[in-house]
C-alpha positions, -999 to 999 in steps of 0.1 A, spaced: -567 706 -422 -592 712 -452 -619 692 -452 -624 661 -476 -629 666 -510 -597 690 -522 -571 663 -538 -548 688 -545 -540 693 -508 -517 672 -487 -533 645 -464 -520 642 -431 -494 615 -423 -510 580 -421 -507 572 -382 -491 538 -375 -518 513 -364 -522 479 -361 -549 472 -380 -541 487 -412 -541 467 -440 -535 494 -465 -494 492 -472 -497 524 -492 -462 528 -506 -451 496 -492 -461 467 -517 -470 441 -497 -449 404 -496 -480 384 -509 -478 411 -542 -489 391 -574 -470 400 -608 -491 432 -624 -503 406 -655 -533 419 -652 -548 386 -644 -554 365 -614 -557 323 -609 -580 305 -591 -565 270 -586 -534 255 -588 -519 235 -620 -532 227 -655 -570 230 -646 -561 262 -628 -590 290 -636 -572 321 -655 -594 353 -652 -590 390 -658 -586 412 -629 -613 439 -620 -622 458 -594 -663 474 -595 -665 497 -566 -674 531 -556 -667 565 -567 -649 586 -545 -658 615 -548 -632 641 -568 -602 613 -555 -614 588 -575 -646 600 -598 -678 584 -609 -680 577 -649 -692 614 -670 -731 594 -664 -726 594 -630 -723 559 -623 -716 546 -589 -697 513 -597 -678 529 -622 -646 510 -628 -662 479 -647 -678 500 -672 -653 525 -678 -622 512 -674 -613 485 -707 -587 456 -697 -566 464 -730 -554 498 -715 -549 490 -680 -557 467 -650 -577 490 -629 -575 462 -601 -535 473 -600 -549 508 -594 -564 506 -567 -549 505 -531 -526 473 -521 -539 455 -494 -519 429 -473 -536 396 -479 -518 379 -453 -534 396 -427 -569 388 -434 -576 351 -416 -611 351 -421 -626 364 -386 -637 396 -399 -616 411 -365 -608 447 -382 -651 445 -382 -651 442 -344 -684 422 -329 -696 401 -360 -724 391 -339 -741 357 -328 -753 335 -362 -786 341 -377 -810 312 -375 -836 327 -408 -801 332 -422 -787 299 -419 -817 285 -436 -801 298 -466 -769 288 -467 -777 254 -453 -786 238 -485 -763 254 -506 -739 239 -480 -756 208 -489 -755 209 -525 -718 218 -526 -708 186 -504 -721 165 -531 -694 178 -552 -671 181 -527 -667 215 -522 -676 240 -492 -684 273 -480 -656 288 -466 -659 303 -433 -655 338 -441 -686 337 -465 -708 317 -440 -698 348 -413 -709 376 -438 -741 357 -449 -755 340 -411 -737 363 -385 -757 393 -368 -739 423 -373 -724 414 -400 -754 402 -422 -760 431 -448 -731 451 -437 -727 459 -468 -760 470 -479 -763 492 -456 -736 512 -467 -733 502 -506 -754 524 -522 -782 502 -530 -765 471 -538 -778 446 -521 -772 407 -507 -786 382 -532 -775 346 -521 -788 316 -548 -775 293 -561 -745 270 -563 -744 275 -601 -723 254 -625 -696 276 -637 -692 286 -673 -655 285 -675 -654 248 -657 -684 224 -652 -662 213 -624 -667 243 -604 -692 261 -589 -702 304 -581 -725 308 -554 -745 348 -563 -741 367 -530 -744 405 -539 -761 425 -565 -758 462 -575 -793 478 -576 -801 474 -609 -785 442 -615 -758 456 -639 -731 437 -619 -732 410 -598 -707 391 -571 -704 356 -566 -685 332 -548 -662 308 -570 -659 276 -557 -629 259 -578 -631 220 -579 -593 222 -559 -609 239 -528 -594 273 -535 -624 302 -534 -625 339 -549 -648 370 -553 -655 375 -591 -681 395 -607 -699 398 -640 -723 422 -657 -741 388 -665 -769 371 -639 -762 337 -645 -789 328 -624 -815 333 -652 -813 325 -690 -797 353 -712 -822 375 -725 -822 407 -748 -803 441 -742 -812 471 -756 -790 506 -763 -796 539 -760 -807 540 -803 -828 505 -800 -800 481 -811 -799 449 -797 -766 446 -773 -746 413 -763 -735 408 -731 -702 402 -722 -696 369 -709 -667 375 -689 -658 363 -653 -636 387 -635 -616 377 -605 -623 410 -579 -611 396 -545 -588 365 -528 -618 362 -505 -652 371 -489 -632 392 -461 -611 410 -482 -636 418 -504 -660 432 -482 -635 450 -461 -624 470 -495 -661 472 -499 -665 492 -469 -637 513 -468 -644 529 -501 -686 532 -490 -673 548 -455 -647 575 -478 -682 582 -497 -700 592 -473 -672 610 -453 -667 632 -485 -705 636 -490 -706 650 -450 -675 672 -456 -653 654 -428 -619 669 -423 -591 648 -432 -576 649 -403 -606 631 -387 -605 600 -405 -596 563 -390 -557 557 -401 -576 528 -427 -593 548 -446 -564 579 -445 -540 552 -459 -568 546 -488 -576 576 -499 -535 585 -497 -534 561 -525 -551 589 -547 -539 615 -538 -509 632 -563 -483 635 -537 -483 599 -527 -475 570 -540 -505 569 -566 -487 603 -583 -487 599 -621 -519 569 -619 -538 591 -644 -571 591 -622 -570 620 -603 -587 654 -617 -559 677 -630 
């Protein structure tokens, strides 16, 4: 089998495993309608938000921006063509609990760790919300605790907060993750029903707005758009990873037929003779 990096070759069957999470061709039973938007919430005070994915390049399977950029689908990709969240792989929510078990040992929890999340706990009860569990085991447990810097390409964990949310007063985001430069940031939403997602902005809420420049001088606005990214913590670092691991896999030249059935069944997704065949991102 060639090695990684040669999309226009035929990936080896995706083994059956257990732990897969990627359906591939199989849409999963928890599938939401391709609107191109995602609620948090339930009802009339329900929180409607567009539906983005910002995550790695992968390598000629799934390119970087013509600058190079690494999280390239939030600045590239513009919501009135297409929902690039519906173009990446499907994963089956359902089998994502919150223990982090397709992670293995998670580790004891972190004391110094803790400390932070503690009085954000703290805060939150006030208003009656929480931290879910799944966000307290990234943030406070041993192993995983900066899981995803270490393999995110200098993004980085961040965790302030809770902040009053700009779409409701009534909810909350809680700032967990950061890309290097601070172009986009992650946070937790905390929706006044109890329900919780990933979003992310190119906005840091946690200071006050200040001045953008472009490439000729001119002042540029931010956008001040929230956009749903993941049902949860878990799911999306698990995403998170499998993308950084297919990175660096490409980057060592691994052979296809080397790679953990998870990340086969992700990068399958891409690849012209699956089920992503006419998807418009692969190199021609």
């Amino acid at each position: 089998m060639d090695e990684l990096g040669r999309p226009d070759i035929r990936l080896p069957q995706t083994l059956t495993s257990p732990k897969t999470r990627v359906p591939g061709a199989r849409p999963p039973a928890n599938a939401h309608p391709e609107d191109g938007f995602r609620r948090i919430g339930e009802g009339p005070s329900a929180v409607r938000l567009p539906a983005f994915w910002a995550g790695h390049g992968i390598g000629p399977y799934r390119p970087c921006d013509e600058q190079g950029r690494t999280f390239a689908w939030f600045q590239a990709c513009p919501l009135d063509q297409a929902d690039p969240l519906e173009m990446v792989p499907p994963l089956d929510e359902e089998s994502f609990v919150g223990d982090f078990a397709w992670f293995g040992d998670i580790g004891d929890p972190l004391d110094h760790r803790a400390a932070v999340t503690d009085p954000i706990a703290s805060d939150l009860a006030r208003d009656g919300l929480s931290l879910p569990a799944d966000f307290l085991a990234l943030i406070t447990r041993a192993n995983l605790h900066r899981c995803l810097d270490r393999e995110g390409g200098g993004a980085w964990t961040d965790v302030t907060g809770p902040l009053p949310s700009p779409v409701d007063p009534a909810d909350r985001m809680v700032p967990f993750f950061r890309d290097q430069q601070s172009r986009i940031l992650w946070y937790l939403y905390l929706h006044h029903s109890g329900q919780a997602a990933v979003v992310c902005s190119d906005r840091d809420f946690t200071v006050e707005p200040g001045l953008r420049y472009g490439p000729d001088g001119e002042i540029v606005l931010p956008r001040r758009e929230i956009f749903w990214t993941a049902p949860s913590v878990e799911i999306f670092a698990y995403r998170f990873l499998d993308e950084a691991r297919l990175t660096l896999a490409i980057h060592e030249k691994q052979r296809a037929g080397e790679l953990d059935p998870e990340l086969l069944a992700h990068l399958a997704h891409y690849v012209p003779s699956s089920s992503s065949e006419g998807c418009g991102r692969m190199p021609r």
